[in-house]
VEXDREN-2710 file (C-alpha; in Angstrom, 1 decimal):
% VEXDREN-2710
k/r/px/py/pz
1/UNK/-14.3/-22.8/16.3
2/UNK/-12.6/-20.9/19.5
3/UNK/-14.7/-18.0/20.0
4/UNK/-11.5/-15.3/19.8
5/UNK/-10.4/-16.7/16.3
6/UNK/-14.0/-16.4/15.4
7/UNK/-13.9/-12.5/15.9
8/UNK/-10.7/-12.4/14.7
9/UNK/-11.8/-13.5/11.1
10/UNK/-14.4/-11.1/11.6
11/UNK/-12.1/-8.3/11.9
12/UNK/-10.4/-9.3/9.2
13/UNK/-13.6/-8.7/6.7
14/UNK/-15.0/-5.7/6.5
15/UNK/-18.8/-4.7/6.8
16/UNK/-20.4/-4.3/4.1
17/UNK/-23.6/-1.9/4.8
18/UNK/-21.9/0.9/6.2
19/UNK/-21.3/1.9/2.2
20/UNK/-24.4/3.4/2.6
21/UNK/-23.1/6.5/4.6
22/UNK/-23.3/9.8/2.9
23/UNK/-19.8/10.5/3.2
24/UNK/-17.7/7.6/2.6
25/UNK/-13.6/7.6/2.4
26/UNK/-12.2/4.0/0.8
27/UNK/-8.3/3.6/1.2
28/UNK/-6.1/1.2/1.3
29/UNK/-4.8/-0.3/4.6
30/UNK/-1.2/0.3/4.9
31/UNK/0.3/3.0/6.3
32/UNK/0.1/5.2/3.5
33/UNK/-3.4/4.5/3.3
34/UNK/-4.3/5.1/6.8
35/UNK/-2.8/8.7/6.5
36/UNK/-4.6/9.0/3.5
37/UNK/-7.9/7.7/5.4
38/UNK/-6.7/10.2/8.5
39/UNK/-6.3/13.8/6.4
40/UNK/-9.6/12.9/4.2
41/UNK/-11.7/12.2/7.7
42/UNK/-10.0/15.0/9.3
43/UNK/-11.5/16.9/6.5
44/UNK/-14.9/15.1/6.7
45/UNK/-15.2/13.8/10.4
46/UNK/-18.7/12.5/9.2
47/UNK/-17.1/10.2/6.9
48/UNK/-17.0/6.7/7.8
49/UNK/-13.8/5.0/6.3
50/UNK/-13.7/1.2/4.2
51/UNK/-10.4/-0.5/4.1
52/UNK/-10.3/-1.9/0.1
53/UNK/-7.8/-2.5/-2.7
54/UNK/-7.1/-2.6/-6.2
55/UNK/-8.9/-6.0/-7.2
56/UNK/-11.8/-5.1/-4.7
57/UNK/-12.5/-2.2/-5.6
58/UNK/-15.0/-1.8/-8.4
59/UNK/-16.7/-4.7/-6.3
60/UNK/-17.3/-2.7/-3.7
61/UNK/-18.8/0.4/-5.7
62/UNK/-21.4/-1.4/-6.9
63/UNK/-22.5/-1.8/-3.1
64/UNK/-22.6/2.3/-2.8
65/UNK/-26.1/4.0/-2.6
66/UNK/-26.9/7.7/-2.4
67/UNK/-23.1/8.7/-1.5
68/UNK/-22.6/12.4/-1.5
69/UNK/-19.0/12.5/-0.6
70/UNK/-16.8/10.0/-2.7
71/UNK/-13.5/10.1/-1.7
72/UNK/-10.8/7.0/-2.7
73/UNK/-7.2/7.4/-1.5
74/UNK/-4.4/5.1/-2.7
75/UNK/-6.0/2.7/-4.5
76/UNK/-4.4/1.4/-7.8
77/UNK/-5.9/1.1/-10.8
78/UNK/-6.2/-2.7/-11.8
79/UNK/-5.1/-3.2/-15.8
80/UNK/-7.7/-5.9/-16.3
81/UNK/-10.5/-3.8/-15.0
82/UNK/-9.3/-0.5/-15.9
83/UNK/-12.3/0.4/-19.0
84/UNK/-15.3/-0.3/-16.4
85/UNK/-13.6/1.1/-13.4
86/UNK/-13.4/4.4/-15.3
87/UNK/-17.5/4.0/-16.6
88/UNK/-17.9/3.3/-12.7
89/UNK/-16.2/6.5/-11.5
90/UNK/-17.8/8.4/-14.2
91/UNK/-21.8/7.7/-13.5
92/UNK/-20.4/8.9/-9.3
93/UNK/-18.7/11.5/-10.9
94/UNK/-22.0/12.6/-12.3
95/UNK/-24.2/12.0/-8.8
96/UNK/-21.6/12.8/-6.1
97/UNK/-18.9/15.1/-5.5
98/UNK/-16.2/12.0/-6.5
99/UNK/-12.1/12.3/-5.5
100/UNK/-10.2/9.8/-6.4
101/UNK/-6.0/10.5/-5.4
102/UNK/-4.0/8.1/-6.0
103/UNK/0.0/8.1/-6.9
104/UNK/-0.1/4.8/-8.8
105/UNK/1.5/4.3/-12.5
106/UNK/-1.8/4.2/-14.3
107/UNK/-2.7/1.4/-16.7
108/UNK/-1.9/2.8/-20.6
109/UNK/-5.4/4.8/-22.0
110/UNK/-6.8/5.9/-18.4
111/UNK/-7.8/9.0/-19.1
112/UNK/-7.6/11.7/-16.0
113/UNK/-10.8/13.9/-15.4
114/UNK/-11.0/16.7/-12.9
115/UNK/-12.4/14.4/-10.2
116/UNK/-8.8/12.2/-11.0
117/UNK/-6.1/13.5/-8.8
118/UNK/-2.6/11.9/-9.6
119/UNK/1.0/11.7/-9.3
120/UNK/3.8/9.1/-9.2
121/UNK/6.0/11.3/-7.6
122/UNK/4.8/11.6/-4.2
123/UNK/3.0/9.5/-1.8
124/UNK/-0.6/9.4/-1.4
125/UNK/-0.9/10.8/2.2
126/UNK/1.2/13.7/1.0
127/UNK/-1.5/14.5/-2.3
128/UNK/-4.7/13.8/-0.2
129/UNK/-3.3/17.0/1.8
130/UNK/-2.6/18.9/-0.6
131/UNK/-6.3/18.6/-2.5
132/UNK/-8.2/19.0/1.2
133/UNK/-5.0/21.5/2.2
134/UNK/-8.6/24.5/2.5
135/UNK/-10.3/22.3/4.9
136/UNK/-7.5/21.3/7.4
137/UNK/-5.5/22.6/10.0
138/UNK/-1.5/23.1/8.8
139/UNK/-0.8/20.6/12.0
140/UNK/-2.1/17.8/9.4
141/UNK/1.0/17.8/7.7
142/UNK/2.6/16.0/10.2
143/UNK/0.1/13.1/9.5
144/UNK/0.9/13.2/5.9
145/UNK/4.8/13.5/6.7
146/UNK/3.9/9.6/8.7
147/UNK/2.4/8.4/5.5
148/UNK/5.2/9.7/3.3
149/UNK/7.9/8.2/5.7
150/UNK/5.7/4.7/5.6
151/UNK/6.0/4.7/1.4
152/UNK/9.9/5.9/1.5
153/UNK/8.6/8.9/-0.6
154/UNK/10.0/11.8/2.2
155/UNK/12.2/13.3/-0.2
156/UNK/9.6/16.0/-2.2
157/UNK/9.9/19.5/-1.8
158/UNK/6.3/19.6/-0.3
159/UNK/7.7/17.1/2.5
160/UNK/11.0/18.3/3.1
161/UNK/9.5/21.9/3.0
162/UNK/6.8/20.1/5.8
163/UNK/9.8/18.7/8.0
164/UNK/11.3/21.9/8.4
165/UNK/8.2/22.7/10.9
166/UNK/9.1/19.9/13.0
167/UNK/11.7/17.6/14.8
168/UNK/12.9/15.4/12.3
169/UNK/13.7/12.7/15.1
170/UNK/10.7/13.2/16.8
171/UNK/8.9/12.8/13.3
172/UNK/10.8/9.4/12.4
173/UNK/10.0/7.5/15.8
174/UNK/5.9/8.8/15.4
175/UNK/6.5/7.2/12.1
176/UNK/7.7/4.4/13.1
177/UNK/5.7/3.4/15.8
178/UNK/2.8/4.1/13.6
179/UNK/4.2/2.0/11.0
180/UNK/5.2/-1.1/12.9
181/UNK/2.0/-1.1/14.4
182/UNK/0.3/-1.5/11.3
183/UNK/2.3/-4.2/10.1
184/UNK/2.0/-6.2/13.5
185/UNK/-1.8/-6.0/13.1
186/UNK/-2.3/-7.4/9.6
187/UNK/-5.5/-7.1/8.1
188/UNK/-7.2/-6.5/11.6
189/UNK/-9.7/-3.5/9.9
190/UNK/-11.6/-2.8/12.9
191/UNK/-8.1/-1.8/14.8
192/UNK/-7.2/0.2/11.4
193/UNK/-10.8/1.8/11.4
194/UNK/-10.4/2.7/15.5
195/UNK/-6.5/3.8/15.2
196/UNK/-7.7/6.2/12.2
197/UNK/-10.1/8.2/14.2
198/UNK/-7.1/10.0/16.6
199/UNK/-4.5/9.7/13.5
200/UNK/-7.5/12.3/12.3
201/UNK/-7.3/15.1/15.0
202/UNK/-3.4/15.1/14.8
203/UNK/-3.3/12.6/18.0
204/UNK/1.0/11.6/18.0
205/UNK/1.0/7.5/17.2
206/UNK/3.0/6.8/20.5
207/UNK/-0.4/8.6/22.9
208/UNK/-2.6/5.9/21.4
209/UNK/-3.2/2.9/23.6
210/UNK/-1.5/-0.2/22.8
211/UNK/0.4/1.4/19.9
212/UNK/4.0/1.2/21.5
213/UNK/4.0/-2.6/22.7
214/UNK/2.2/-3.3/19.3
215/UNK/5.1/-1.7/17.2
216/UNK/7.8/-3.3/20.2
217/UNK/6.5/-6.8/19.0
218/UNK/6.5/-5.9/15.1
219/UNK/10.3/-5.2/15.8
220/UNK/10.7/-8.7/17.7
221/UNK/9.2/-10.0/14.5
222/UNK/11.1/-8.4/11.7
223/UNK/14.7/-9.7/13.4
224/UNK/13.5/-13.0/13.5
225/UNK/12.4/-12.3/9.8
226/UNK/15.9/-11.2/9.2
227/UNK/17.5/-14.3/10.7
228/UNK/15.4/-16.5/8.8
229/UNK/16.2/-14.7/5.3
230/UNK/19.2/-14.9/6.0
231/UNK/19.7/-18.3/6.2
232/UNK/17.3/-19.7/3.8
233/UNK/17.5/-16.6/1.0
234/UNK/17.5/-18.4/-2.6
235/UNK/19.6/-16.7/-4.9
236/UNK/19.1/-16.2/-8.8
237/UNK/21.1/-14.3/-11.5
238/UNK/19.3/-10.8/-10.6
239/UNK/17.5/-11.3/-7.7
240/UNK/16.9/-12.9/-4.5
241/UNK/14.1/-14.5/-3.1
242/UNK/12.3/-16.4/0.2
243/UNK/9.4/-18.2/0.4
244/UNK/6.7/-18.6/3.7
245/UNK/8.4/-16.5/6.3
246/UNK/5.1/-16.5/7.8
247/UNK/5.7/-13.1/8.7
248/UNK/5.6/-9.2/7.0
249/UNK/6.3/-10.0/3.1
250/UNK/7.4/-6.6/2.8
251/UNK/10.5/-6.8/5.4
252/UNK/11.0/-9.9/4.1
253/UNK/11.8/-8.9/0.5
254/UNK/14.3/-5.8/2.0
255/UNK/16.1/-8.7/3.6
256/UNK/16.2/-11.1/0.7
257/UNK/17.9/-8.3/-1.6
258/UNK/20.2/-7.1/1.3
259/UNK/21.3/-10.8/2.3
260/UNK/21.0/-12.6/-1.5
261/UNK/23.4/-9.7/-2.4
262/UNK/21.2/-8.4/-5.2
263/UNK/19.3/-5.0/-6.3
264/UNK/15.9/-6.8/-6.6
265/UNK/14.4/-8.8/-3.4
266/UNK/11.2/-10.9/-3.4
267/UNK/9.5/-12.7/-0.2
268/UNK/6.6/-15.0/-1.2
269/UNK/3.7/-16.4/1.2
270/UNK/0.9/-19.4/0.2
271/UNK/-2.4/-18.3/0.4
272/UNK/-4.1/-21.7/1.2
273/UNK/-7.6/-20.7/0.6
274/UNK/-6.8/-18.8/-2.9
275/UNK/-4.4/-21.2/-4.0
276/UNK/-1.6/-18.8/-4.5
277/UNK/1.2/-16.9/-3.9
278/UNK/1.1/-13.3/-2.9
279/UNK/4.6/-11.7/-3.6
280/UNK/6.4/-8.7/-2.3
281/UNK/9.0/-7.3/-4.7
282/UNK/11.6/-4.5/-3.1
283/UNK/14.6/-2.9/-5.5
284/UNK/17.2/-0.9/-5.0
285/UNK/18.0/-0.8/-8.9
286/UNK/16.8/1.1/-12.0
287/UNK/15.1/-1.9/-13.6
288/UNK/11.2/-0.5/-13.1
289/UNK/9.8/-3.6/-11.2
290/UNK/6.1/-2.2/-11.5
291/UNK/6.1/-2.2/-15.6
292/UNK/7.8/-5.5/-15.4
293/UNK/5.0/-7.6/-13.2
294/UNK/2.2/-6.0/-15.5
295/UNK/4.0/-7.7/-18.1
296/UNK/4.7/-10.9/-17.1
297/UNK/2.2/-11.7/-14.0
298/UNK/-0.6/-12.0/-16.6
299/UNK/1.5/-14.9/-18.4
300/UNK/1.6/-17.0/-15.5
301/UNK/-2.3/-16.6/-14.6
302/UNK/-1.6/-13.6/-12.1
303/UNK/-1.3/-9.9/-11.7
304/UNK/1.1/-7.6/-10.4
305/UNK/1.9/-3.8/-10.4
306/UNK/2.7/-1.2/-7.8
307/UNK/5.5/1.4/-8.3
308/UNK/9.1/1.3/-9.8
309/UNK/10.8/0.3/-6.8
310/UNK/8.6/-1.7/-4.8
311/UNK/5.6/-3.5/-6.0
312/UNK/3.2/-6.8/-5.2
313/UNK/2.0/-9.7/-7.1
314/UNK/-0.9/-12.6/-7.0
315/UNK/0.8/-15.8/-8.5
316/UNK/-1.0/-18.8/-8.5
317/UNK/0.5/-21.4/-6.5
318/UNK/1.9/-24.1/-9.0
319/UNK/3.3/-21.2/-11.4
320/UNK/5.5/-19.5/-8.8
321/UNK/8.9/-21.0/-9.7
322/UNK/8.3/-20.3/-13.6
323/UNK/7.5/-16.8/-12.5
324/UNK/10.4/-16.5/-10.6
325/UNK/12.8/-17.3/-13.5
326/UNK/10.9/-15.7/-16.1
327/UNK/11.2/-12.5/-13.8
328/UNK/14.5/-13.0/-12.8
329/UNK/15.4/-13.1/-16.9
330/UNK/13.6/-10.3/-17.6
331/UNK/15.2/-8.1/-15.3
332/UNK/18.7/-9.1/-16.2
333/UNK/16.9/-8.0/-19.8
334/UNK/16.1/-4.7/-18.2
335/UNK/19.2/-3.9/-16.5
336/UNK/21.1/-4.6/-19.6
337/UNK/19.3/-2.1/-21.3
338/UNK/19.8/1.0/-18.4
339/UNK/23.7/-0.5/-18.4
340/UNK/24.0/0.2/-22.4
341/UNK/21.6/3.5/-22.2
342/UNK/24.2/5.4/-19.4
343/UNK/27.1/4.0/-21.1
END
C-alpha cells in the first residue's frame, strides 16, 4: 500500500488510548460538532477531544478509565441501544462530573437526569454555550453562531439575540468557510482534532492555514455535485433521490429535492466494506423525516433518525430500493395526514 493512503486511513480512525485523559470531550464531527468540541475545550483546554457517533458510542465508553470530566456534545441517542446507554451514563454519572448536550429527538422512555442537557429546538453548538456560558469568554458566541449556521438552526432568539453583536456577513462567510472545509475533509479526524484547537480561542475560520483553499475546492465539488444530480436525479411520487455521487451525501440530497422537484431529497452512497448504503435525507416539507426512518429503517435491516427536516440512514445494500418505495409511501401517508389536519 502507497505510503500517503496508508496515513490517510490512519486519519481516518481514531486513537483509541487517549480515552484515558482526565478530561475528555466526545462530539460528533460535523460542523456542529466541532463547535460543540470548540466551546466545551475552550472551557476545558486540558480536555483532549474524540470524534464518535451514535452507533459508536457506548463502544467507546467502555474504553474510558478514571475520566473526571465527561463531556458528550451532539451525539444522538441510538433506539436500539437506548436502555444500556442510559445504565452506561448513569454508573459516569455516579464517578465523574458527566454532561451530555445533545439536541436530538430522543428515543420514546429516555429519561433526562440533571447530567442530561437537551433540546430539539436549537443546535448543539448553541446549548453547549449556553451550559459552559460561566466558564467562557462572551466572544465564544461567535463560535456557537458557526455551529448554528452549519445545522440551519440560526433562527433562535439566543442566536439572533448573538448576531446582533456582530456583522452578519462577516459571520456567514466564517461560517462558510468553516463549513466547506469540513465537508472537503471527510472523516480526516486528525485535521478535525488540529482545526478544533484555534476554533477554541475564538481564532476566525478564514486565519487558519489551509482553511480557505480547502473550502474553495469543497465549492468546486458541490457544483459538480449539482450537475450530476441534476441529470441523473430519480424521481418517485414524494421524493427524489441519487445514488453514488461519490461526493458530500448531504449537498447531494439538497440538490435531489431542488432538481427532482419534490419537498423530500435523498442522495445514497455504497459502503463497500459494510455492505451498505448510507443515506442523506433533506426536506423542505412538514412530513417529520426523523420519526419516519426510526420506523421503517429497522424493517429493512437498517437504522435511521436525526431531526425532522434532515436526517441519515444505514441501509443494507440489497434492501435500498425497497426502502426507497416503502419511504417514499410513507411519506405521501404522512403528508396526507398534515394536508387533512390544516384543512
Amino acid at each position: 500500500m502507497p505510503a500517503n493512503r496508508s496515513k490517510r486511513n490512519q486519519n481516518m480512525k481514531e486513537p483509541q488510548n487517549q480515552l484515558k485523559a482526565k478530561t475528555l470531550i466526545l462530539t460528533h464531527g460535523d460542523s456542529d460538532g466541532i463547535c460543540s468540541g470548540a466551546i466545551a475545550k475552550s472551557a476545558y483546554p486540558e480536555a483532549y477531544v474524540y470524534f464518535t457517533s451514535p452507533v459508536s458510542l457506548l463502544d467507546k465508553l467502555d474504553l474510558i478509565e478514571d475520566v473526571e470530566n465527561l463531556i458528550i456534545c451532539d451525539i444522538a441517542i441510538e433506539e436500539r441501544r437506548s436502555f444500556e446507554l442510559y445504565s452506561a451514563l448513569n454508573k459516569f454519572a455516579e464517578e465523574c462530573n458527566l454532561y451530555y448536550i445533545d439536541h436530538h429527538p430522543l428515543p420514546e422512555g429516555f429519561g433526562k437526569e440533571d447530567w442530561f442537557f437537551h433540546d430539539t429546538g436549537v443546535c448543539a453548538s448553541e446549548l453547549t454555550y449556553r451550559v459552559f456560558e460561566g466558564l467562557l469568554s462572551q466572544e465564544m458566541r461567535r463560535v456557537a453562531i458557526y455551529g448554528a449556521i452549519g445545522d440551519f438552526c440560526d433562527n433562535t432568539p439566543c442566536v439572533r439575540s448573538w448576531v446582533r453583536d456582530w456583522d452578519k456577513r462577516s459571520l456567514f462567510f466564517q461560517a462558510g468557510t468553516l463549513i466547506q472545509a469540513i465537508l472537503y475533509k471527510g472523516k480526516d479526524y486528525d485535521f478535525k482534532r488540529i482545526l478544533l484547537e484555534p476554533l477554541s480561542k475564538d481564532m476566525i475560520p478564514s486565519n487558519i492555514p489551509d482553511l480557505l483553499e480547502f473550502a474553495r475546492e469543497a465549492a468546486i465539488n458541490e457544483e459538480k455535485i449539482r450537475l450530476f444530480v441534476k441529470e441523473n436525479v430519480k424521481v418517485l411520487k414524494n421524493s427524489a433521490y441519487i445514488v453514488n455521487t461519490n461526493n458530500s451525501i448531504s449537498k447531494a440530497a439538497i440538490y435531489a429535492a431542488s432538481y427532482g422537484k419534490r419537498e423530500v431529497g435523498i442522495a445514497a452512497e455504497y459502503r463497500e466494506k459494510k455492505g451498505v448504503y448510507d443515506l442523506s435525507i433533506r426536506s423542505r416539507g412538514k412530513a417529520d423525516i426523523n420519526r419516519l426512518l426510526r420506523s421503517i429503517a429497522p424493517k429493512f435491516g437498517g437504522s435511521g433518525g436525526g431531526h425532522p427536516v434532515a436526517a441519515g440512514a444505514r441501509i443494507p445494500e440489497n434492501s435500498l430500493e425497497a426502502f426507497l418505495r416503502a419511504f417514499d409511501k410513507k411519506l405521501g401517508e404522512a403528508n396526507e395526514v398534515n394536508y387533512n389536519g390544516n384543512k
